[in-house]
RODO-2510 file (C-alpha; in nm, 4 decimals, decimal comma):
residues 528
     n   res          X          Y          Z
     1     x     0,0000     0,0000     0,0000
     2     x     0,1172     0,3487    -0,0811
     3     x     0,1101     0,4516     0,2618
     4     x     0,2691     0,8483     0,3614
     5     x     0,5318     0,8326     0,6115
     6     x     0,4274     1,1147     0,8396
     7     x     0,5382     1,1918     1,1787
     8     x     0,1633     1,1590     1,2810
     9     x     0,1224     0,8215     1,2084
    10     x     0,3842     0,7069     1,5208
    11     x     0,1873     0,8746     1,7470
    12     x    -0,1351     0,6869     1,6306
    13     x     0,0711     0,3592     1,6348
    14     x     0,1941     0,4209     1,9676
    15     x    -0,1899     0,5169     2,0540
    16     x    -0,3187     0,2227     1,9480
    17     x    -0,0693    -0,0373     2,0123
    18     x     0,0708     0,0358     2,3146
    19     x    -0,1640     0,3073     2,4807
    20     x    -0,1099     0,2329     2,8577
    21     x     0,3203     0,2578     2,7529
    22     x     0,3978     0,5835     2,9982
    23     x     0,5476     0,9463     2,8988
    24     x     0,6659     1,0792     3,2191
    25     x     0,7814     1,4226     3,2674
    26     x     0,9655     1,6341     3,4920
    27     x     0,7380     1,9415     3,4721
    28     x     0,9003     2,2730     3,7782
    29     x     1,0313     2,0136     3,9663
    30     x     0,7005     1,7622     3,9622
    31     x     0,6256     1,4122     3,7847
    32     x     0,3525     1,4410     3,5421
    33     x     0,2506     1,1171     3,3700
    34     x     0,0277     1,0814     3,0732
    35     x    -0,0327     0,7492     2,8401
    36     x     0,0785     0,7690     2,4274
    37     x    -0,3119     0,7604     2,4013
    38     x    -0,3334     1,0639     2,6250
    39     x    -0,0681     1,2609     2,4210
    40     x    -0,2139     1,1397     2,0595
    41     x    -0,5295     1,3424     2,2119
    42     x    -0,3970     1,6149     2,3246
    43     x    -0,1946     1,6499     2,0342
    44     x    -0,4978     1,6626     1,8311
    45     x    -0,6554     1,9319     1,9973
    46     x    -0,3284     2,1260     1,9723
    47     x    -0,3346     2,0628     1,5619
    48     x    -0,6937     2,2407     1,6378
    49     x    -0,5988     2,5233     1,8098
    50     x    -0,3190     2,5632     1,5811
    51     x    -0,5516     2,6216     1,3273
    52     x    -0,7987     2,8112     1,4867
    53     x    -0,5321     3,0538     1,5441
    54     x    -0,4376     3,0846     1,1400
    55     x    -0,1508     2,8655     1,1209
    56     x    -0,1273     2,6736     0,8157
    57     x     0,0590     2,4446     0,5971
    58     x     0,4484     2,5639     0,5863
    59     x     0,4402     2,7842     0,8901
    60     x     0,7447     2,7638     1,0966
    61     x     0,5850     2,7202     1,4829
    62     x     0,8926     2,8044     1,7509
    63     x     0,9261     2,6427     2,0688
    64     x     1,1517     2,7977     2,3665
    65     x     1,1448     2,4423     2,6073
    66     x     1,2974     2,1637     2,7603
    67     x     1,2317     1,7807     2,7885
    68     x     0,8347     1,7301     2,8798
    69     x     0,5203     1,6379     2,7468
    70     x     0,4200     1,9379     2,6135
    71     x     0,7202     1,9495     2,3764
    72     x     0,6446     1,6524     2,3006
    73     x     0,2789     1,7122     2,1786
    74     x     0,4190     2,0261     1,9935
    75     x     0,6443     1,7747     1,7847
    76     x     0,3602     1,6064     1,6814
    77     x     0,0967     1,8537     1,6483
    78     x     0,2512     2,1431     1,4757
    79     x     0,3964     1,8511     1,1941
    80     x     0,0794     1,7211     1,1898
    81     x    -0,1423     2,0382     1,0133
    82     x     0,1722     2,0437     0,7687
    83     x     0,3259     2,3197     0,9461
    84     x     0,7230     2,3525     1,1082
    85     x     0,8724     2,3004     1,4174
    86     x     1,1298     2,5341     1,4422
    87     x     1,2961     2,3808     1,8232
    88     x     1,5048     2,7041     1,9522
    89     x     1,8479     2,6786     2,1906
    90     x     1,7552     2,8952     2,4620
    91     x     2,1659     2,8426     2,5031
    92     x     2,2116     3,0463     2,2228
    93     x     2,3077     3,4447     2,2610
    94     x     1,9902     3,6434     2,2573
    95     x     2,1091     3,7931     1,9545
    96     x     2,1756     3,4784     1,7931
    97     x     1,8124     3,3606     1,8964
    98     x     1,6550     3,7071     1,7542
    99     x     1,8547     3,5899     1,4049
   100     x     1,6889     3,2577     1,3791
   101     x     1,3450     3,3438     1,4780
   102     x     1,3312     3,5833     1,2172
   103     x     1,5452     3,4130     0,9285
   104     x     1,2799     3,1667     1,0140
   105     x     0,9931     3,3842     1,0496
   106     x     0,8047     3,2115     1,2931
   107     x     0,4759     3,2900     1,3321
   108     x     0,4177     3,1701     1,6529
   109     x     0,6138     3,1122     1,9953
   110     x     0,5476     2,8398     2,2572
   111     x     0,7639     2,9237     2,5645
   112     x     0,8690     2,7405     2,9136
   113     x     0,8259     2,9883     3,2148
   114     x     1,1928     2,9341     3,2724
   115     x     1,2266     3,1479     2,9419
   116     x     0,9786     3,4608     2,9837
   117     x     1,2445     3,7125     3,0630
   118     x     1,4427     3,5907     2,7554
   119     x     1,0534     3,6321     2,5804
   120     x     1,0346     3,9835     2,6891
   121     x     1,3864     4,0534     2,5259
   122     x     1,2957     3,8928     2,2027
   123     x     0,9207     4,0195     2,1931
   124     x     1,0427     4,3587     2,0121
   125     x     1,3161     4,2185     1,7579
   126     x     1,0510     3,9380     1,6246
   127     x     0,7842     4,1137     1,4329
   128     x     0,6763     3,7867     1,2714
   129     x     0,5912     3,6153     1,5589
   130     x     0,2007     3,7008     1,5967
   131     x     0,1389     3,4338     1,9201
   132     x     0,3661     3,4293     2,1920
   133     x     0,2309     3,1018     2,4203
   134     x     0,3690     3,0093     2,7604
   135     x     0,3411     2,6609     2,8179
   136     x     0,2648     2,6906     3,1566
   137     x    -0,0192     2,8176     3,3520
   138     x     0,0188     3,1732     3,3281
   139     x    -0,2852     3,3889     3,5281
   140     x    -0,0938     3,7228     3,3643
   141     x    -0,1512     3,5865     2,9812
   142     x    -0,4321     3,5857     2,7827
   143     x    -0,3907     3,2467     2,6362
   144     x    -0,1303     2,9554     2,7717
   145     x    -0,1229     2,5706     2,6492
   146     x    -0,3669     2,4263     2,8734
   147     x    -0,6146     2,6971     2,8352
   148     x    -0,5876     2,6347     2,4054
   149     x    -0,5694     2,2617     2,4069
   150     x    -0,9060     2,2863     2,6450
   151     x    -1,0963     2,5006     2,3899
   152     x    -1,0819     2,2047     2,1647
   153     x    -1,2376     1,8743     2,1704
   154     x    -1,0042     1,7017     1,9510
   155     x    -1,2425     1,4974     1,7409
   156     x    -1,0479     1,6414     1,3902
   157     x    -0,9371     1,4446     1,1108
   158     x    -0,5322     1,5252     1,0472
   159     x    -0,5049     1,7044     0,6903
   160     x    -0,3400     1,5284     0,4241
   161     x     0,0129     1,6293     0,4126
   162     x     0,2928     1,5044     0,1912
   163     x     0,5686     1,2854     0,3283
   164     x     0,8276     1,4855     0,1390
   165     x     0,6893     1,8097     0,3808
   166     x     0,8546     2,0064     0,6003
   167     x     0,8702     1,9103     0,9351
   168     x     1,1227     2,0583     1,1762
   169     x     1,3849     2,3061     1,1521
   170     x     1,6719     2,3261     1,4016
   171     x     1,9795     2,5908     1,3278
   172     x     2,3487     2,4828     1,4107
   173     x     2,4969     2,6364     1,6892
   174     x     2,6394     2,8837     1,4763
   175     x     2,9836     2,8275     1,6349
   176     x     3,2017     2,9982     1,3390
   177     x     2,8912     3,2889     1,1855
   178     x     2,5419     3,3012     1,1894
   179     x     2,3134     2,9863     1,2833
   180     x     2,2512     2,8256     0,9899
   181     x     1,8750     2,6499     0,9109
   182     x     1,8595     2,2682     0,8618
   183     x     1,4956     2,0991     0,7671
   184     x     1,3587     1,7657     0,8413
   185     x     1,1266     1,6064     0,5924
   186     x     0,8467     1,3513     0,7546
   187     x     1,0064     1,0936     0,5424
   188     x     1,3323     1,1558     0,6320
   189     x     1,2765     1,1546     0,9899
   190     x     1,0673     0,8620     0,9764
   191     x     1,3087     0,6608     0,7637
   192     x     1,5852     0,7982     1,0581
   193     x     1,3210     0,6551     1,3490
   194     x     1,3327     0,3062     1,2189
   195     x     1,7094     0,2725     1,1368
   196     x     1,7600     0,4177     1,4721
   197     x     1,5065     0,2212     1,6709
   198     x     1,6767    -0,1039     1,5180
   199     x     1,9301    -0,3166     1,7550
   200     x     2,2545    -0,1188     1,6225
   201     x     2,0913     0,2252     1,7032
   202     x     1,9345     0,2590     2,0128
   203     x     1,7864    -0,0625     2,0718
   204     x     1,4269    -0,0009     2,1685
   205     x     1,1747    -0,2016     2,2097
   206     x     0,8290    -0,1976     2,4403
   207     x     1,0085    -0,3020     2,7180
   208     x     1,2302    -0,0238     2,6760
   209     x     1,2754     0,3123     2,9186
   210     x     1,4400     0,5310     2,7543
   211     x     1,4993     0,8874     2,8840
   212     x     1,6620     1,1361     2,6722
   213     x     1,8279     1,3478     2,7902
   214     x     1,9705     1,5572     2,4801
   215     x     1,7817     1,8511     2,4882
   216     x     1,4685     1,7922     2,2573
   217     x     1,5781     2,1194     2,0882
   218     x     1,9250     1,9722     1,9704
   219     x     1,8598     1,8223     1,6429
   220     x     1,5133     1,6539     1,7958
   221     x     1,7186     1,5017     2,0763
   222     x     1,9298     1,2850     1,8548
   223     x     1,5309     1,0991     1,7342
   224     x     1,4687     0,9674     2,0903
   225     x     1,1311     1,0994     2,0649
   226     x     1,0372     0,9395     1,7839
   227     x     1,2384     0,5733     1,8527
   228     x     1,0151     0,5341     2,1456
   229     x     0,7120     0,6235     2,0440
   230     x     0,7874     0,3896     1,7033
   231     x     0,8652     0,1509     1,9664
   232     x     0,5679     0,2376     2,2594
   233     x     0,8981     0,2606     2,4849
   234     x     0,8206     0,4206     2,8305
   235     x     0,9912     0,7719     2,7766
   236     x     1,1495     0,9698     3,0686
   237     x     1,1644     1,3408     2,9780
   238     x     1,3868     1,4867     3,2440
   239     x     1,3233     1,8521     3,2262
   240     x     1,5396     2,1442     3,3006
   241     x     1,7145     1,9478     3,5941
   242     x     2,0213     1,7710     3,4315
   243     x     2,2314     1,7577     3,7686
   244     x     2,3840     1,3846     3,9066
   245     x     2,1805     1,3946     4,2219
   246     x     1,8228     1,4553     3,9980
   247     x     1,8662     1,2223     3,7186
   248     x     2,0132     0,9542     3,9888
   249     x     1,6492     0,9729     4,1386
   250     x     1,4851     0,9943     3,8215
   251     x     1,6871     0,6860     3,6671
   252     x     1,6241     0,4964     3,9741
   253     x     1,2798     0,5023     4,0400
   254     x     1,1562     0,5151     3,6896
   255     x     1,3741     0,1978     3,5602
   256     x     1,5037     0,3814     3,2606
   257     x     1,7062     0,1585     3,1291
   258     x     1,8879     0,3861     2,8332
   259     x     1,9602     0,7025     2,8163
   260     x     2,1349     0,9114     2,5708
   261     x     2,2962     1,2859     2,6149
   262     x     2,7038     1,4469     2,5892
   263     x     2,9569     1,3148     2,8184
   264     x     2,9412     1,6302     3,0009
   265     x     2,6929     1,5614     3,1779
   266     x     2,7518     1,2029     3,2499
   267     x     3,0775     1,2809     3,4020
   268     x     2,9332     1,4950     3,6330
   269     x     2,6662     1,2175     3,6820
   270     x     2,9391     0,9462     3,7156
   271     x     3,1305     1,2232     3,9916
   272     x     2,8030     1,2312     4,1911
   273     x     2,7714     0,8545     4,2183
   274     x     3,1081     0,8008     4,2891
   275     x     3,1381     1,0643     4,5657
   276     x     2,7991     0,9120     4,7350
   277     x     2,9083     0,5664     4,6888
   278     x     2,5922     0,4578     4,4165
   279     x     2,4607     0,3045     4,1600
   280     x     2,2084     0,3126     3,8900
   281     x     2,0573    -0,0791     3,9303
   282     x     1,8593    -0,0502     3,6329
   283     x     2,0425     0,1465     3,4018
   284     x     2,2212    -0,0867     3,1541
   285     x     2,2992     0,1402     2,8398
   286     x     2,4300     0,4653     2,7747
   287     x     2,5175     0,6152     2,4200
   288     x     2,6667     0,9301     2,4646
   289     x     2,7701     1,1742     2,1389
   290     x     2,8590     1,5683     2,0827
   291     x     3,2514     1,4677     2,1775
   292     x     3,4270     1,1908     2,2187
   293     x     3,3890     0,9642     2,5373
   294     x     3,7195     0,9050     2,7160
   295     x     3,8325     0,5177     2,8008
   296     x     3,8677     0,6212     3,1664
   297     x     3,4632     0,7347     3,1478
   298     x     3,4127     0,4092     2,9640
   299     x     3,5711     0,2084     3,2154
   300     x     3,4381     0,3726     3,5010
   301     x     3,0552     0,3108     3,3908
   302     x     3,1582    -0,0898     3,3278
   303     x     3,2373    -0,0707     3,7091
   304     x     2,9173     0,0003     3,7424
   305     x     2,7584    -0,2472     3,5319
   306     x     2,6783     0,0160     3,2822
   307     x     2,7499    -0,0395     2,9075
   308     x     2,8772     0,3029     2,7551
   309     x     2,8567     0,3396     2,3428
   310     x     2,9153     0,6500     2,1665
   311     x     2,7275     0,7899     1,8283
   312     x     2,8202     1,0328     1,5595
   313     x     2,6237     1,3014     1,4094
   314     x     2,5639     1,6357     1,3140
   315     x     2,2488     1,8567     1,3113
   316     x     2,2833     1,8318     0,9265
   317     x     2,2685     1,4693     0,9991
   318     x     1,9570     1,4651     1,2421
   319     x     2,2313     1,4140     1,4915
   320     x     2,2367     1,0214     1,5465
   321     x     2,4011     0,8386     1,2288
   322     x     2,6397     0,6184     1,3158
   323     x     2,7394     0,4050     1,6570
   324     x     2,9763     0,1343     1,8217
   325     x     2,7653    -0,1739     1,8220
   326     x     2,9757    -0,4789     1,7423
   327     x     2,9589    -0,6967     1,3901
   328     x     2,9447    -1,0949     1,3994
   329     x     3,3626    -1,0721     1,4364
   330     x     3,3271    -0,9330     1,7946
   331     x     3,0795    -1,1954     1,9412
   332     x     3,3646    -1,3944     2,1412
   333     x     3,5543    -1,0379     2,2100
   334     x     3,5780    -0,9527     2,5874
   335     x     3,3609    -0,6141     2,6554
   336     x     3,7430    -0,5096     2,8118
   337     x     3,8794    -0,5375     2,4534
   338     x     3,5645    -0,4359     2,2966
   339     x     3,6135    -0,0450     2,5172
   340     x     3,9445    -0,0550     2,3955
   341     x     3,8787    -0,1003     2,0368
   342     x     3,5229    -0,0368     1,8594
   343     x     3,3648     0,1500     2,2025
   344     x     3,6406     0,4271     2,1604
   345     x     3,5924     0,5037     1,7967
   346     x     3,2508     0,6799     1,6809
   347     x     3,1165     0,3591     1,5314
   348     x     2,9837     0,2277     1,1940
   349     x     2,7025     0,3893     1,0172
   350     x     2,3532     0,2878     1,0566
   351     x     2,1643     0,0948     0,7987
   352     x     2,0694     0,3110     0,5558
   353     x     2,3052     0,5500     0,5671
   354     x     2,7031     0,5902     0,4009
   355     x     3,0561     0,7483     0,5200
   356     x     3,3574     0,7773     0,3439
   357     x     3,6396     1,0144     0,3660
   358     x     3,7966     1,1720     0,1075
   359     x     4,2011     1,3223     0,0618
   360     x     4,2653     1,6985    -0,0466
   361     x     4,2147     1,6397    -0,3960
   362     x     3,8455     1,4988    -0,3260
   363     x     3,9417     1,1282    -0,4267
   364     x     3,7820     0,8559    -0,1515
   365     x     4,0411     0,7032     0,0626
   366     x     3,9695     0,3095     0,1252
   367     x     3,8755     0,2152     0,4325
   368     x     4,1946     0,0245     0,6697
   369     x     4,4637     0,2483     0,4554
   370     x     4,5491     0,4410     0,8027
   371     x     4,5087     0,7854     0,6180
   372     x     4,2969     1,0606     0,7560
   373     x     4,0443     1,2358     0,5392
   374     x     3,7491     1,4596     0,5288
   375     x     3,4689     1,2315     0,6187
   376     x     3,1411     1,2875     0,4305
   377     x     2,8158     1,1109     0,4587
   378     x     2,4466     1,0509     0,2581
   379     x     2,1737     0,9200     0,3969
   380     x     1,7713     0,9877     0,3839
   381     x     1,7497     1,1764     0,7112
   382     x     2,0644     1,3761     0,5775
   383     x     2,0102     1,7954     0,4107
   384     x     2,0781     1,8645     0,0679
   385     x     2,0761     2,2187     0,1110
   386     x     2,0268     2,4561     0,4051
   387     x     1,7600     2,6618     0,4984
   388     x     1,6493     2,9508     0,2287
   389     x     2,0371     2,8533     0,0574
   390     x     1,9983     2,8353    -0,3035
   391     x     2,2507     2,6005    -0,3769
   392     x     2,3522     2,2415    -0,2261
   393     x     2,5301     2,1890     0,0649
   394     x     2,6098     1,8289    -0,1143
   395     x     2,8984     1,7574    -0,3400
   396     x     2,8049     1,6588    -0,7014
   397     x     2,7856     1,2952    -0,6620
   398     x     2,5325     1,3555    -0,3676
   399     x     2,7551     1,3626    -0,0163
   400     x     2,7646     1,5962     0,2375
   401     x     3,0861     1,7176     0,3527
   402     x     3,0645     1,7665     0,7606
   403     x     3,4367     1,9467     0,8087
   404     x     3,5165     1,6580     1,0399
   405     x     3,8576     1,4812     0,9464
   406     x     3,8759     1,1315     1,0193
   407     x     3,9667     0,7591     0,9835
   408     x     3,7958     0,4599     0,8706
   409     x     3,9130     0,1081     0,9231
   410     x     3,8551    -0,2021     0,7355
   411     x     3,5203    -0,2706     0,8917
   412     x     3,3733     0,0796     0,8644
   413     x     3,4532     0,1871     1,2176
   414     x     3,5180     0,5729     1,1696
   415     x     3,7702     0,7465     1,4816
   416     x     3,7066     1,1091     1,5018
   417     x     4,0896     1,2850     1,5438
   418     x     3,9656     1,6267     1,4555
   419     x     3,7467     1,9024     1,2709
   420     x     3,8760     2,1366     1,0299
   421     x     3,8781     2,3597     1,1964
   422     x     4,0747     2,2333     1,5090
   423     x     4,3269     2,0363     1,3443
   424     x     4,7028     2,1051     1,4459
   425     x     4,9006     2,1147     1,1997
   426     x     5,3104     2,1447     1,3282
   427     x     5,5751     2,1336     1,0754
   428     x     5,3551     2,0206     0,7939
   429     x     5,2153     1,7198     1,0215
   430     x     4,8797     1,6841     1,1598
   431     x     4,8287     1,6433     1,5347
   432     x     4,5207     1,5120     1,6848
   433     x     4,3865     1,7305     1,9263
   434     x     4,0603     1,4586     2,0432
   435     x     4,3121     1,2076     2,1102
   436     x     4,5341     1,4108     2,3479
   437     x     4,1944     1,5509     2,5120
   438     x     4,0717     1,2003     2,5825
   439     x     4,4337     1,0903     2,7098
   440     x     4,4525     1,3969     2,9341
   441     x     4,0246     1,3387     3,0527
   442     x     4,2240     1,0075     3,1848
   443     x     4,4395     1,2069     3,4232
   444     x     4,3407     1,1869     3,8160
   445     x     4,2287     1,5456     3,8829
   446     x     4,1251     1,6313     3,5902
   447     x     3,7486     1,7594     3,4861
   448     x     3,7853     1,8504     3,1313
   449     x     4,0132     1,9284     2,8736
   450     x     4,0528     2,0658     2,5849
   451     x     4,3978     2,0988     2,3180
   452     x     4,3542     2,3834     2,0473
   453     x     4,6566     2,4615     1,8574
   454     x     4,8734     2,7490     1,9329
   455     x     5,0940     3,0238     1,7485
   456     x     5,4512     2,8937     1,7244
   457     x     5,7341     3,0700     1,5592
   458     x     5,9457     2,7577     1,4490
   459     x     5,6234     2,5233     1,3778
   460     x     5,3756     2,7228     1,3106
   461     x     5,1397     2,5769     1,5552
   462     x     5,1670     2,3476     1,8278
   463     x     4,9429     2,1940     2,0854
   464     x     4,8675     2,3257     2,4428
   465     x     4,6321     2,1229     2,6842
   466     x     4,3362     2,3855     2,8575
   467     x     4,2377     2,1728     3,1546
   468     x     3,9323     2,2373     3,4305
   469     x     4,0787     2,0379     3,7283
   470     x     3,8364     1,8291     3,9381
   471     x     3,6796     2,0359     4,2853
   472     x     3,8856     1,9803     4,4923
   473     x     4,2240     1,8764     4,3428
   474     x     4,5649     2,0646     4,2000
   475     x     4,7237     1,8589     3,8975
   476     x     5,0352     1,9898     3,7669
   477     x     5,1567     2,0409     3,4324
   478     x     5,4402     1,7667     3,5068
   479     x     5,1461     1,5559     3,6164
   480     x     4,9393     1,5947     3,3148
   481     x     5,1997     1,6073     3,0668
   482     x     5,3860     1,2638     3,2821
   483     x     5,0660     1,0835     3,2243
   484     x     5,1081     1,0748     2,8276
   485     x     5,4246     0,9666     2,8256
   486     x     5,4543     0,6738     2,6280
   487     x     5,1027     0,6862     2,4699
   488     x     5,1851     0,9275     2,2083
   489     x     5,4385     1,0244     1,9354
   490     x     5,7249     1,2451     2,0896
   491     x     5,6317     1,4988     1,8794
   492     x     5,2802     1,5099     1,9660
   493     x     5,3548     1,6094     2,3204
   494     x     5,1993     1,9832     2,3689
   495     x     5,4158     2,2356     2,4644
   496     x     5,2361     2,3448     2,7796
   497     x     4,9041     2,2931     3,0208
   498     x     4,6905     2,6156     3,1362
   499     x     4,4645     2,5417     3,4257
   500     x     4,1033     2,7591     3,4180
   501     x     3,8510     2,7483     3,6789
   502     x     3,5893     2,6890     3,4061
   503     x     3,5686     2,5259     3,0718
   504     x     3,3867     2,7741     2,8233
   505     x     3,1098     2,5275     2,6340
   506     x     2,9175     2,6258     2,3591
   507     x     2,5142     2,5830     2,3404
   508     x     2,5224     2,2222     2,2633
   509     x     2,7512     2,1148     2,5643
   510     x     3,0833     2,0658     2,3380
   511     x     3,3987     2,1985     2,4505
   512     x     3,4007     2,6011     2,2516
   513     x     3,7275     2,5219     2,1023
   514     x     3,6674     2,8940     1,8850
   515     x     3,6527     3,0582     2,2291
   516     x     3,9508     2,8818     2,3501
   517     x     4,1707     2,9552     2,0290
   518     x     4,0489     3,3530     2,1427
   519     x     4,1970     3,3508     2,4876
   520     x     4,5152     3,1350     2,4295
   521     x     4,6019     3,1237     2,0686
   522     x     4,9192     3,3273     2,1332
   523     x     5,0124     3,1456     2,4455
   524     x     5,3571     3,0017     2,3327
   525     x     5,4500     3,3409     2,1847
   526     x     5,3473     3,6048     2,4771
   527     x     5,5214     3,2949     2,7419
   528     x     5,8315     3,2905     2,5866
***
């Protein structure tokens, strides 16, 4: 049957098939729990009120909000009248946020509470925006969610919308110029739902809990959302509390059994249950992405009887496109070989989709040669072009080029050693600055770190490590420096460590390597 693949039409599966499977929120600090067959209703009546306000097919609809049910229902009933769900990074500068609403030009803005001062700075700049809707009850606004969704009775039939639609646009993180747009098609999304819902993605089933917690405004929180519902999943939606003490409590007494996010915060999650002596009984998976996951994190979690994976992706990518699950080969493979090998790299791509990298001159490199090259990538779920751009983003035989450099072995597992961007490049050799960050993550005392490539007058550039040391402790540079010894290339050894209070991050929790280069690019040459 020639059957539309529509965002929609989870929701109704999940409605019908599994209607008692939970959504469970973390709404101001309170658990609010609703059935799929609860939030396939109150979507409806939010497609309704959507149109009763004048919002049609091809509208871009903004949301300012974290990880609930609300945003949830806004996923599915803005897509579901044909019109766009433009998720915004509250992270972002205000300026940066005034940019995309209006490159955008949303005509309507749903808003958290926890946002209604940044609302009131935004209000004047965004002259498209004709409804501005908090979320929450709100006695000083006209309208709020609740108030609209209870206006309607939801007995509607959904329009009939083409699969090829629009569905969502997020914007990068606009860490080098302006935010740029990236859309989701229904058809791409839903193709990206199945491939990842399958065992090597995240491995859902009903008897699933997965809690995402990847903010559902970065790149749909890498298709969480959608995985579980595909798979009626119980789905944890944390909220705006992402500390270790909150999400221990949440993890524990909601079973979640996978969860997804950037090591970031599961290193300060792994801190907290180390310091308080814990553990997470249920929790068997993690797959964590934005950066790369250090060994010593990896390790740490198997102590704990927690299996850590890592994924690759970009918001061109609808984040989530490739991961470290194991081929036939690794069956009889120790787990403590398996974090050492496959569990370090950023895994193989998921069905459906391709990688390769490519050399200077745009020729593909084969995969096991040992030489680094600009990956690139195709897939269904992946852009063609950018928002508004009038040209492809793709090169002429159809890949899109992500700046990443990188290495592919013989059985498609791709190692991340660098963007661009970030690359060090010292006497005409390249450096790689994620391998010396995860080597240095590995040193007692440390919190974060972070190697950007410095101004040298002999080399041209060379490395220097910018570490956050652990509360409490005092590493040295001999310390830090002592603990590579061995593990890398003479040469590769950076020329110095600078200890900071606090690691500058940008909006999407990665290390803000541009930032960084800011501060200490000149380093070697004003510490001579």
């Amino acid at each position: 049957m020639d059957m539309p693949l529509l965002l929609r039409n989870l929701l109704q599966g999940a409605a019908r098939h599994h209607r008692h499977g939970e959504i469970v929120s973390v709404v101001q600090g309170r658990k609010v729990r609703h059935t799929y067959a609860e939030c396939e209703r109150r979507a409806r009546r939010l497609a309704q009120a959507l149109l009763a306000l004048g919002i049609r097919h091809g509208d871009r609809v903004a949301t300012l909000a974290w990880n609930d049910h609300r945003h949830y229902e806004l996923y599915f009933g803005i897509t579901g009248i044909g019109a766009v769900c433009h998720t915004v990074n509250p992270r972002l500068f205000t300026e940066q946020i005034a940019y995309i609403v209006n490159d955008a030009q949303d005509v309507a803005m749903f808003y958290s509470r926890d946002f209604a001062a940044l609302v009131e700075q935004l209000r004047p700049q965004c002259p498209s925006v004709l409804h501005w809707i908090p979320i929450d009850d709100a006695e000083d606004a006209l309208i709020d969610y609740e108030r609209l969704l209870a206006a309607q009775d939801g007995q509607m039939r959904w329009p009939e919308i083409d699969e090829r639609s629009d569905a969502f646009l997020c914007y990068t993180s606009g860490t080098t110029g302006q935010p740029k747009g990236v859309v989701y098609s229904h058809r791409g999304t839903v193709i990206h739902a199945y491939a990842v819902a399958l065992p090597d993605g995240h491995n859902v089933s009903a008897l699933s809990v997965l809690m995402p917690v990847v903010p559902m405004f970065h790149a749909n929180a890498w298709e969480a959302p959608f995985s579980a519902t595909l798979a009626g999943a119980k789905l944890v939606l944390p909220g705006s509390a992402l500390d270790g003490a909150s999400l221990h409590q949440l993890i524990d007494s909601e079973k979640v059994t996978l969860s997804i996010g950037v090591p970031t915060v599961w290193f300060n999650v792994l801190t907290y249950l180390q310091q308080n002596g814990l553990r997470c009984d249920s929790l068997k998976r993690l797959l964590l992405g934005g950066s790369s996951t250090p060994l010593s994190m990896i390790e740490a979690y198997a102590q704990l009887g927690v299996l850590v994976t890592q994924g690759w992706g970009m918001t061109e990518t609808a984040a989530m496109t490739t991961t470290t699950q194991p081929l036939a080969q690794h069956r009889d493979q120790p787990v403590q070989v398996l974090q050492k090998t496959i569990y370090q790299t950023a895994g193989r791509v998921l069905s459906g989709a391709d990688i390769r990298t490519v050399d200077e001159a745009g020729h593909e490199i084969a995969w096991g040669s040992g030489i680094p090259g600009e990956l690139q990538v195709r897939g269904p779920w992946v852009i063609q072009r950018y928002f508004k751009a009038p040209a492809n983003a793709t090169t002429p035989d159809g890949w899109l080029p992500t700046g990443d450099i990188a290495l592919i072995d013989a059985d498609g597992f791709m190692r991340l050693t660098d963007r661009t961007k970030d690359v060090i490049k010292s006497g005409g050799e390249w450096i790689s600055s994620v391998d010396l960050e995860n080597l240095a993550m590995a040193v007692p005392g440390v919190q974060l770190a972070a190697c950007i490539a410095c101004a040298h007058d002999r080399w041209g550039e060379r490395p220097v490590l910018i570490v956050q040391p652990r509360e409490g402790a005092s590493p040295t540079q001999a310390e830090v420096l002592g603990a590579l010894e061995g593990k890398i290339a003479r040469w590769w050894m950076p020329d110095a460590v600078v200890f900071i209070d606090s690691m500058p991050l940008t909006a999407t929790g990665k290390l803000a390597k541009l930032e960084l280069r800011k501060r200490y690019g000149r380093h070697l040459l004003d510490n001579r």
